[in-house]
N, C-alpha and C positions, 0 to 999 in steps of 0.2 A: 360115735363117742369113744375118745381114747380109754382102756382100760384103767381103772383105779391103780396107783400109786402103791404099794405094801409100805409097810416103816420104811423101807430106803434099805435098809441093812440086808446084809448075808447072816444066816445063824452063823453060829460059833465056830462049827467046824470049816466054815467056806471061806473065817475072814484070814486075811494076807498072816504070815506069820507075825508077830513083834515082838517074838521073844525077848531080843533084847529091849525091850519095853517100850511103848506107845513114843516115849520123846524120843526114839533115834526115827519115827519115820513121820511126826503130827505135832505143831504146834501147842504145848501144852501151858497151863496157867503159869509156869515159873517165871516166863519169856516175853509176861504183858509185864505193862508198868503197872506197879503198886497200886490198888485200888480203882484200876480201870473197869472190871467186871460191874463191878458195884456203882460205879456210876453210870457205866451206860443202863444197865436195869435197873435203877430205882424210880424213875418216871413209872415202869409200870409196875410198881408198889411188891417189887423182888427183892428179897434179902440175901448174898452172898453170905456164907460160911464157910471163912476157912480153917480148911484143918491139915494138921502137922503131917508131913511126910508118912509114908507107914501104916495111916491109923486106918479104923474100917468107915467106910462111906455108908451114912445114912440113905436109905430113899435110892441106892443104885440099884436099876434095874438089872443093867448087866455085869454087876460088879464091880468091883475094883480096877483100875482107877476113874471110871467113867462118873459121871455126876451122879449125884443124887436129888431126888426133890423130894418135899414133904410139905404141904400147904404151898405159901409164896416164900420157900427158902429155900435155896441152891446149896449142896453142898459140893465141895471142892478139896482137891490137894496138891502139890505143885505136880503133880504127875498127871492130874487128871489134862486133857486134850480138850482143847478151849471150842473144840467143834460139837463134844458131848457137854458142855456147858449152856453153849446156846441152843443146841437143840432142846436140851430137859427145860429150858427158860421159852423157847418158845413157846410148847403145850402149855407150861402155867400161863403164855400171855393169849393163846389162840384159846384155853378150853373155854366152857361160859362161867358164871362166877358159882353157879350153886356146886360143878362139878370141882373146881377149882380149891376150894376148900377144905373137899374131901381127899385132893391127892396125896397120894404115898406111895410113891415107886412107879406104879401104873399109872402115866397119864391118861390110859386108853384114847379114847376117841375116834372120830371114823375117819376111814383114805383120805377125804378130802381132807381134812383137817390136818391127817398127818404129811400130807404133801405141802398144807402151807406152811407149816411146822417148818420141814425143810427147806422151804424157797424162805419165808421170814429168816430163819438161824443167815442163811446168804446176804440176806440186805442189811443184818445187823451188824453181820462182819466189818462190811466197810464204816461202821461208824466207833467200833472197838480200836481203842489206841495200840499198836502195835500188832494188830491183825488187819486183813483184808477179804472182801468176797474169793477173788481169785485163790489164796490160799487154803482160806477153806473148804472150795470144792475140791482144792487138792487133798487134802488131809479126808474131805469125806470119800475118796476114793483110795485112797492108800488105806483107809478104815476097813474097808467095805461094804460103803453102801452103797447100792446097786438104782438105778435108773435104767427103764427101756431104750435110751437110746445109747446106752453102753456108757457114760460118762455123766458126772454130775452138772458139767458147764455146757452138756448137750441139752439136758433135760432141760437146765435154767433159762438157756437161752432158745429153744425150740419147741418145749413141752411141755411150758410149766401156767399155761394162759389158763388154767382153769384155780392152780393154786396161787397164783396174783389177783384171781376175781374172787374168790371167798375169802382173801385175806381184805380186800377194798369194799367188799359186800358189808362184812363187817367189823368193818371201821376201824382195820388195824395197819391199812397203808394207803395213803393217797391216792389218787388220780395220778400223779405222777411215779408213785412209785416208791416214794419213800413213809419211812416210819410214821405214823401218827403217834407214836411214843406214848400208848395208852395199852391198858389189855380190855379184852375184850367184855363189854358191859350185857 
């Protein structure tokens, strides 16, 4: 049995520079179309909140610009990186509903979860207007999140059979592999 998954991430001190701030190296929200975020997650009963350039991010775990959650609301800025958008939107869609309620900041949950966390945020890419799978394992590797087999599109496509079978266990992608556009009950 493959080792469990950690978050995907590098700490702080390990991730790539981006001094000059997360848009010159990762896809961030300024770059979708207008209220694309908000439509792909509202099937799973997510609320998008945006806010003004500058201001502090509720519910970010790792600060500023990265997302924040707090219950089913996503917070957002056009800085924030549309890769930490879907990841914070998939624990609200993978955790179960009683923890789900209780979030704020921490999604916590276990490896597995957090591995499907990361393979869902992938599959959702491709259905986001003006994003795609492919770019987003680009942006999660220029981020810093780390996979055993050295790259994020290694993992997805070699590594990831155990976080596509607890995401279809329950009931939050297909037999084929795509969304069932629900969170989990």
């Amino acid at each position: 049995m493959p080792e469990p998954l950690t978050d995907g991430r590098q700490d702080a001190a390990a991730q790539p520079d981006l001094s000059a701030g997360p848009e010159a190296a990762v896809l961030c929200c300024r770059e979708l179309p207008a209220g694309s975020l908000a439509r792909l997650l509202v099937p799973f009963g997510l609320e998008v909140r945006e806010l003004p350039a500058g201001e502090p991010i509720p519910g970010s775990y790792w600060g500023a610009p990265e997302a924040g959650i707090r219950g089913s609301i996503l917070f957002v800025r056009p800085d924030t990186p549309v890769h930490s958008v879907l990841h914070e939107a998939c624990h609200l869609i993978c955790a179960d509903p009683a923890r789900r309620a209780e979030i704020d900041t921490d999604a916590g949950g276990s490896d597995q979860e957090e591995d499907a966390v990361c393979y869902l945020q992938i599959v959702l890419a491709d259905h986001l207007a003006g994003a795609s799978a492919a770019r987003l394992m680009a942006d999660m590797d220029a981020w810093g999140y780390t996979f055993r087999l050295g790259s994020t599109r290694a993992w997805f496509d070699h590594d990831a059979e155990d976080a596509r079978a607890w995401l279809t266990t329950h009931g939050l992608l297909t037999e084929k592999g795509e969304p069932a556009w629900r969170s989990r009950t």
